[in-house]
C-alpha atoms as one frame of an Amber mdcrd trajectory, in Angstrom:
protein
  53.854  70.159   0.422  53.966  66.495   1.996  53.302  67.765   5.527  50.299
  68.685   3.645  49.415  65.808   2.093  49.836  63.752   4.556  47.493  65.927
   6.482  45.117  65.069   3.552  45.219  61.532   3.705  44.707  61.470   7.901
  41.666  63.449   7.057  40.145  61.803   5.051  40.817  58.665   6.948  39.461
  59.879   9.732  35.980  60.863   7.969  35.618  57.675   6.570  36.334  55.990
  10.068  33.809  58.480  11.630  31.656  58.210   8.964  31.864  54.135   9.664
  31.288  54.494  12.974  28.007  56.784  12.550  27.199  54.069  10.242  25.382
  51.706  12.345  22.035  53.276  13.720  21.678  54.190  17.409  18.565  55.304
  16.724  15.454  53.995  18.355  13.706  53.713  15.285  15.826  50.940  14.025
  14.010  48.260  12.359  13.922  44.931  13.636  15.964  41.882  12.727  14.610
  39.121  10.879  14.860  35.768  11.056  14.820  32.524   8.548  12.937  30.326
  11.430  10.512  31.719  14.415  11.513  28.625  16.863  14.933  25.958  16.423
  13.440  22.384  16.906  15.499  19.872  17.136  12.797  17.640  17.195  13.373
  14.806  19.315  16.815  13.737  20.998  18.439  10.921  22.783  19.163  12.057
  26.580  23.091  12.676  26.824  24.007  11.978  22.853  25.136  15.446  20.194
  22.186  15.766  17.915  22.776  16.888  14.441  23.387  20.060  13.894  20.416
  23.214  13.072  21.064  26.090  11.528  18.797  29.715  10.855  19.705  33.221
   9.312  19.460  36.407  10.794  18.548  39.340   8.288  19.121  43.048   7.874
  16.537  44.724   5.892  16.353  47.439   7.338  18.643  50.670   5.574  20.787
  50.882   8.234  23.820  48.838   9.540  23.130  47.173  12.952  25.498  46.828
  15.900  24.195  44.159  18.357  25.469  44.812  21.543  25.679  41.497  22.653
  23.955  37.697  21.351  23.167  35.731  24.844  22.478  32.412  25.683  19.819
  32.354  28.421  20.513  29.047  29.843  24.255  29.009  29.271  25.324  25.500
  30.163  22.213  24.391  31.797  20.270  22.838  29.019  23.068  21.544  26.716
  22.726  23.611  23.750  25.451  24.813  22.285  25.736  28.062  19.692  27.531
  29.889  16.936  26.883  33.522  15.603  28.703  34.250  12.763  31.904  32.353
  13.510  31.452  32.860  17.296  31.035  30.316  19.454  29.283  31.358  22.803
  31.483  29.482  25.372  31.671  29.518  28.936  34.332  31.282  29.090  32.445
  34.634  27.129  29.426  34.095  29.260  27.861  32.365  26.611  27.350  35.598
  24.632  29.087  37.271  22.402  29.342  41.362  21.839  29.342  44.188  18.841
  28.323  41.751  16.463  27.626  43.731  13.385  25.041  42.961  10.976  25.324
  45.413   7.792  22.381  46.663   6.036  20.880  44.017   3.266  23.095  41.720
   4.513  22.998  38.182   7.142  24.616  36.204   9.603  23.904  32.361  10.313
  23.742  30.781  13.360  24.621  27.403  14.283  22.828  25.450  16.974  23.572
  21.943  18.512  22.285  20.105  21.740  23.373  17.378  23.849  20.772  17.476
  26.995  21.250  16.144  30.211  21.175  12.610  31.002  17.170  11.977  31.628
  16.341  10.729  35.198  12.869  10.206  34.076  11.173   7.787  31.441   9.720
   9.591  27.981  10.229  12.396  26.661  10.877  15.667  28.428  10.490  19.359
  26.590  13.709  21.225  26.705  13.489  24.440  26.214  16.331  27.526  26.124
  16.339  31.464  24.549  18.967  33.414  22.095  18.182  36.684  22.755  19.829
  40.009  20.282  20.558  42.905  22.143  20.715  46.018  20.291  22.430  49.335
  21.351  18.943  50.705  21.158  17.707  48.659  23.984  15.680  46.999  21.418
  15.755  43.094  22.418  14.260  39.841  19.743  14.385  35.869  21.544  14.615
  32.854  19.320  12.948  30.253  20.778  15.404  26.387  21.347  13.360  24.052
  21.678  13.799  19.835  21.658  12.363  17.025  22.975  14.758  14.718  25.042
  14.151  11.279  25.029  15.518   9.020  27.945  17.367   5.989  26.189  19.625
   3.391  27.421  22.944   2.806  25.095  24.955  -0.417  24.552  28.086  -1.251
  23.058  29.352  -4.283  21.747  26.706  -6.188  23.346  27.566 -10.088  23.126
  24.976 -12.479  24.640  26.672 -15.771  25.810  23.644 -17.225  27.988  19.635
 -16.514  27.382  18.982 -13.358  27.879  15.829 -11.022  27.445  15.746  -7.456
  26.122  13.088  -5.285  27.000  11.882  -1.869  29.061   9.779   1.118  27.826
  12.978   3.251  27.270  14.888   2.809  23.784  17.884   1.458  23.655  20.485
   2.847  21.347  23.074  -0.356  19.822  26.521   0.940  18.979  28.530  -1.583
  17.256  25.998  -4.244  17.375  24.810  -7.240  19.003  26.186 -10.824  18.460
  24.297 -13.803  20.113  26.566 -16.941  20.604  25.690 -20.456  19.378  25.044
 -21.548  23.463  22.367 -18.551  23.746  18.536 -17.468  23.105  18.266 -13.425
  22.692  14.677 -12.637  23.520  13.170  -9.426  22.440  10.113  -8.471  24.717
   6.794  -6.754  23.143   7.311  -2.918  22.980  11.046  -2.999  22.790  12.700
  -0.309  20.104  15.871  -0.965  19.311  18.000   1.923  17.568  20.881   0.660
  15.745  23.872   3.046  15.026  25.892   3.239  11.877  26.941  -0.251  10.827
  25.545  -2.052  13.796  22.740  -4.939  13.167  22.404  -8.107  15.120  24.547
 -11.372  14.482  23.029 -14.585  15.138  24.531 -17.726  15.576  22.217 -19.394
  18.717  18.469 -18.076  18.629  17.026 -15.052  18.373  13.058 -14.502  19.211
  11.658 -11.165  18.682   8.068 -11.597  20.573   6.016  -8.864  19.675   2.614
  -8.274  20.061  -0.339  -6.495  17.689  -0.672  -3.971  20.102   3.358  -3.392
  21.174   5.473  -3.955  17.993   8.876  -4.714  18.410  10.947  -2.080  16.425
  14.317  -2.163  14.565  16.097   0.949  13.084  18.588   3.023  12.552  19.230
   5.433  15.458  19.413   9.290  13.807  15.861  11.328  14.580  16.444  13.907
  12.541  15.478  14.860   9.118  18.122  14.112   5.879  15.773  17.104   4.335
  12.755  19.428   6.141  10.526  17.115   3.813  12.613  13.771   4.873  13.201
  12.372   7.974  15.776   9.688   8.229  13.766   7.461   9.058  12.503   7.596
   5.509  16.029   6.835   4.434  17.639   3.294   3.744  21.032   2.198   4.847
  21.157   3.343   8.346  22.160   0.269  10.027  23.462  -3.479   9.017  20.201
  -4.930   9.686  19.801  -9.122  10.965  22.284 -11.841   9.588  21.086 -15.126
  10.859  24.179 -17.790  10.574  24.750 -21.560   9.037  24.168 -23.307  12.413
  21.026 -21.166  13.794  18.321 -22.673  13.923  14.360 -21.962  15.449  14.513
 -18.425  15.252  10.838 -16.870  15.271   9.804 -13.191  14.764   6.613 -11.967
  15.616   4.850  -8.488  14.874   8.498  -6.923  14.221   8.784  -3.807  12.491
  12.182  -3.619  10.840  13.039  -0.347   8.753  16.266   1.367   7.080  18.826
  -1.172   7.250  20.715  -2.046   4.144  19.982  -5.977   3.661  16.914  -6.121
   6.673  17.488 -10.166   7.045  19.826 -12.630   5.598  19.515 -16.415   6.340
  22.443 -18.641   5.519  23.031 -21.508   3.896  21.601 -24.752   6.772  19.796
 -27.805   7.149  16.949 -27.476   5.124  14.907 -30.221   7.470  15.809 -28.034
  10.578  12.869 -24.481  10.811  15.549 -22.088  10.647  12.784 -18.462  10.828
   9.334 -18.380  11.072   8.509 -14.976  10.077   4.775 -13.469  11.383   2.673
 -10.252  11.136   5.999  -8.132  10.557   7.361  -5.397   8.457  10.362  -5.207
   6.738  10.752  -1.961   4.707  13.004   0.654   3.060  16.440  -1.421   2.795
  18.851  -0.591   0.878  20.054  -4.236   0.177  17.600  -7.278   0.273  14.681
  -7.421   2.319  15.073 -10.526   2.619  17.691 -13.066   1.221  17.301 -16.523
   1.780  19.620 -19.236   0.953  19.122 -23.005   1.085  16.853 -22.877   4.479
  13.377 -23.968   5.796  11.456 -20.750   6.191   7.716 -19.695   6.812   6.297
 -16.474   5.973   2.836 -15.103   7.343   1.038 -11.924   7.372   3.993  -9.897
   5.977   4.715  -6.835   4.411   8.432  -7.106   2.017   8.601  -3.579   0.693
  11.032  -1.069  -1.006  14.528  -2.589  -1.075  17.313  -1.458  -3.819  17.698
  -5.554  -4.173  14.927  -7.979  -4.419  12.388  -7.360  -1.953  12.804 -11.401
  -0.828  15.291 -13.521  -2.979  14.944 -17.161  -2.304  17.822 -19.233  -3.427
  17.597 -23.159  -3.060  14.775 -23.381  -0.192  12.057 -24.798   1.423  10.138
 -21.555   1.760   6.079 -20.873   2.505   4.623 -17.355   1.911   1.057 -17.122
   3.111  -1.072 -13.313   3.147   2.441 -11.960   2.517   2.425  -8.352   0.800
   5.351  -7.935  -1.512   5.968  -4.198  -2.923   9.134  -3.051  -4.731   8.916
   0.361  -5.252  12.123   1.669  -3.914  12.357   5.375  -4.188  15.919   6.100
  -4.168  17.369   4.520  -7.761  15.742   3.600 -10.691  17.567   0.263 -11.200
  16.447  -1.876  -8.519  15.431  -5.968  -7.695  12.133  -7.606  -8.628   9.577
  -7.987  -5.475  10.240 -11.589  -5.460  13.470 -13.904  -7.176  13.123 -17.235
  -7.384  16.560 -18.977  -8.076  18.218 -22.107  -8.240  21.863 -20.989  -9.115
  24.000 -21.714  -5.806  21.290 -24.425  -4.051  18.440 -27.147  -6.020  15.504
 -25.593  -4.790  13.407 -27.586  -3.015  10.073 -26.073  -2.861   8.235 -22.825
  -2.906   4.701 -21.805  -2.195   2.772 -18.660  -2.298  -1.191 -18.614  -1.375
  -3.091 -15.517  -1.056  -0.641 -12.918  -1.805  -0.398  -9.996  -3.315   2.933
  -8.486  -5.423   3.413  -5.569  -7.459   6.008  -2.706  -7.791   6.743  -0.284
 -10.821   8.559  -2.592 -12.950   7.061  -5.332 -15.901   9.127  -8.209 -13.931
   7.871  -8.155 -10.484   8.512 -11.343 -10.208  11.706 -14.038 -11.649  12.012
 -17.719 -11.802  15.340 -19.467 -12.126  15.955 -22.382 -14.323  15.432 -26.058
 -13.371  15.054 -29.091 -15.017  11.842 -30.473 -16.128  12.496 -33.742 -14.901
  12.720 -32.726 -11.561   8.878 -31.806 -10.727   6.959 -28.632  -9.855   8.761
 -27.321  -7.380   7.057 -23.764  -6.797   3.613 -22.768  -6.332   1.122 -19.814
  -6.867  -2.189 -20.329  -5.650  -4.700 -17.557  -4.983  -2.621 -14.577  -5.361
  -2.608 -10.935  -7.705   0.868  -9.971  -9.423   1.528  -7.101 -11.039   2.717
  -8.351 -14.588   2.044 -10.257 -17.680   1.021 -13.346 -17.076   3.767 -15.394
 -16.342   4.883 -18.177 -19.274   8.279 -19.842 -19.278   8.627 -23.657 -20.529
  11.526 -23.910 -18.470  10.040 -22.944 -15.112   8.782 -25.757 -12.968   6.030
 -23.922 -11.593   2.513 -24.369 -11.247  -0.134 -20.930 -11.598  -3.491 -21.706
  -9.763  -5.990 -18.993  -9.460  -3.614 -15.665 -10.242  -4.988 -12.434 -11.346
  -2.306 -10.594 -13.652  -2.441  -7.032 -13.363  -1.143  -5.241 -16.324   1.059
  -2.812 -15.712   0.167  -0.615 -18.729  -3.583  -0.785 -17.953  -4.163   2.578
 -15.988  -7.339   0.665 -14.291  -4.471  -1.426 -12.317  -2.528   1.292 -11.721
  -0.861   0.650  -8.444  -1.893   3.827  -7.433  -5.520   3.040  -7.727  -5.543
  -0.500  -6.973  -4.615  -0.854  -3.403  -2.191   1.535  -1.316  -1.868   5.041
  -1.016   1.670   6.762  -0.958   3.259  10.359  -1.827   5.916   9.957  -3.941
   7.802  13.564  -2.538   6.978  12.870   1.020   8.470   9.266   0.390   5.571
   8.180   2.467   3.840   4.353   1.682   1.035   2.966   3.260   0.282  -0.423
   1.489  -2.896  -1.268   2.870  -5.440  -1.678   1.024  -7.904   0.708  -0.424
 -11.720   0.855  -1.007 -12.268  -0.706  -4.408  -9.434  -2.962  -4.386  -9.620
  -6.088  -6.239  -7.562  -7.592  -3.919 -10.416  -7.660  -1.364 -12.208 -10.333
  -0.548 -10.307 -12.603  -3.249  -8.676 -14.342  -0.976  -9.247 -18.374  -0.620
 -10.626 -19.481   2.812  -8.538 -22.808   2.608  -5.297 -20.918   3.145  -6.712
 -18.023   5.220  -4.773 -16.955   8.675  -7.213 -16.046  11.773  -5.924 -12.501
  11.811  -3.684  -9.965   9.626  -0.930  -7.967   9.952  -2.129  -5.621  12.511
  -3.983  -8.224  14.826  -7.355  -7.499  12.455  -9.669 -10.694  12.255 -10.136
 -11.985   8.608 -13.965 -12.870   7.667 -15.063 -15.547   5.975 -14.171 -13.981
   2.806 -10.159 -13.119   3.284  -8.118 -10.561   1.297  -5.345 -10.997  -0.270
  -1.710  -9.453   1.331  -0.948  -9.245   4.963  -3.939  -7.123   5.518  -7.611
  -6.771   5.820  -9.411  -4.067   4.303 -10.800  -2.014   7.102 -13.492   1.135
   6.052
């Protein structure tokens, strides 16, 4: 009777094994795989550094489980991408393939792709391009398409300037751990010159730093990852990517000129200094997204022109104790990523007496009732700060214990939908995180401007007319 049984139980074993086995379709009317993505870009890479990594699904839906009788990597180690199928990495040691991968009926398996390609002997970009191709038992065979841009970048680390020294060259030049420029030395950056800062790294300045770009070949300053935090957000989108520009006590003359500076956490911070001694003159340059300050200034001479202060979790530019000028500047706060966030522009007296403060033909606005905040001083003392010529984006400002003086200001209210922000002068796409704060056709900030403070051109290199708007740029049809 057990001899029996057990005869039973091997049976049946057996038929289910078989019956496994004759599970997965050899027949050549299989349907295809499916998959979550036609091609895997990677978008664009730095020559010779990982990229992030991509990911896709591959589907059953057919009724029938699928045997794949092998997953191959064209290139194998040629082009530097590296691959996973379903927990299998496709070394060189396999061939760069893998074999009898099963895929059940109604059911998946992910793949996980990653590239590092070749050191670039070449300047710009260059298309790199590989194939994953399925092999089923039915000769049947499907190719996903790898696909990335490589771009040829020079990398530093650590990089300490101790005697005048210019950066510059068409390639970019990735910044690990950061740049410091001693009190003996002038950093130059030439016109065209991108600089892409890695986590934590920014630029330290305790001689002179001089970013000379030009309308036509920004300088640029950001954080070095290329790929997207979300398929709708790339990171460079995204604040806090690098430690953006500390200028120290005892530096002195630094100029910056058509910079574009993006997705640092505080962009610039001037020290405490000599407050008879220029210590920036800031011209026709960006400083956006930051997930600090966009500027903090504290007890320094400073001149602003032709700039654009915009999105910053802190104030967009907080001026503590300083001799400061802010001509055709555009201030915006209307940082995306938290609700509680800094006025466009802080006034304050609390560490430093300020000394003074003007703003002429400017324009500032964001989504709060406060875009703007004066400190406390003593009557006694004088008008220290000035608006002259310029729109803000609140009730009109009225505090007895401001020394301030409000010459020609237009008040936009922020509850009055025909000042909308929206409407009045930029466009940008809330989702997208996209903001382009130029200004639009019916603006009132056009042509509002006073000649008497006017700047030859504006932000982009555009020639003002006779009849100058307000902000760091000219309306252009």
């Amino acid at each position: 009777m057990k001899v029996k049984y057990t005869l039973f139980i091997v049976a049946i074993i057996s038929l289910f094994i078989s019956c496994s086995d004759e599970d997965f379709s050899t027949s050549s009317s299989v349907s295809p795989l499916y998959f979550s993505v036609d091609t895997v870009d990677m978008d664009t890479v730095f020559a010779n550094v990982p990229s992030s990594t991509r990911s896709f699904w591959v589907y059953n839906r057919s009724q029938n489980n699928v045997r794949l009788s092998s997953v191959r990597l064209v290139g194998g180690n040629q082009h530097g991408f590296r691959v996973n199928v379903g927990g299998t990495y496709l070394s060189a040691e396999s061939g760069f393939q893998t074999s009898d991968l099963e895929v059940r009926k109604n059911d998946s398996v992910r793949v996980f792709v990653e590239l590092t390609s070749p050191k670039a002997t070449t300047e710009g970009m260059t298309l790199i391009e590989d194939k994953l191709v399925f092999s089923q038992l039915v000769a049947m065979e499907q190719r996903m398409l790898l696909r990335a841009r490589s771009w040829k970048a020079r990398q530093v680390y650590n990089l300490r300037i101790r005697r005048d020294t210019i950066i510059s060259g068409e390639s970019p030049i990735i910044v690990y751990g950061g740049i410091r420029v001693d009190s003996a030395a002038t950093l130059t950056i030439a016109p065209g010159t991108k600089l892409f800062f890695h986590d934590k790294a920014g630029i330290d300045v305790y001689g002179r730093l001089l970013v000379k770009g030009t309308a036509n070949a920004n300088v640029t300053l950001r954080g070095d990852r290329l790929d997207k935090m979300f398929s709708y957000l790339p990171y460079s989108r995204v604040s806090g990517q690098w430690a953006g520009i500390r200028i120290y006590e005892h530096s002195y003359g630094n100029e910056f000129e058509n910079m574009d500076l993006y997705g640092a956490f505080d962009g610039l911070r001037l020290d405490s200094s000599d407050v008879s001694r220029p210590k920036l003159t800031l011209k026709a340059s960006t400083i956006h997204n930051c997930q600090g300050y966009g500027i903090l200034a504290e007890q320094c001479l400073m001149e602003m022109q032709n700039c654009q202060i915009s999105n910053t979790q802190n104030d967009c530019v907080r001026i503590n104790g300083c001799k400061a000028a802010l001509t055709h500047c555009t201030l915006a706060q209307f940082y995306p990523f938290a609700t509680e966030r800094g006025a466009a522009l802080w006034i304050t007296f609390d560490k430093y007496p300020l000394v003074t403060c003007l703003l002429q033909n400017c324009l500032i606005t964001g989504y709060a009732n406060d875009v703007v905040m004066l400190g406390k001083e003593e009557k006694e003392k004088g008008v220290l700060i000035t608006f002259r010529d310029s729109r803000i984006r609140m009730p009109k400002i009225d505090l007895p214990y401001v020394n301030a003086t409000f010459d020609n200001i237009v008040y936009e209210q922020p509850t009055d939908t025909a000042f909308s922000p929206k409407n009045t002068f930029m466009t940008f796409d809330d989702k997208n995180l996209y903001y382009d704060f130029r200004l639009k056709k019916g603006s009132g900030a056009i042509n509002a401007g006073n000649a008497l403070w006017t700047l030859p051109t504006d932000r982009l290199g555009k020639l003002r007319d006779a009849k100058p708007d307000l902000g760091a740029y000219e309306y252009a049809e």
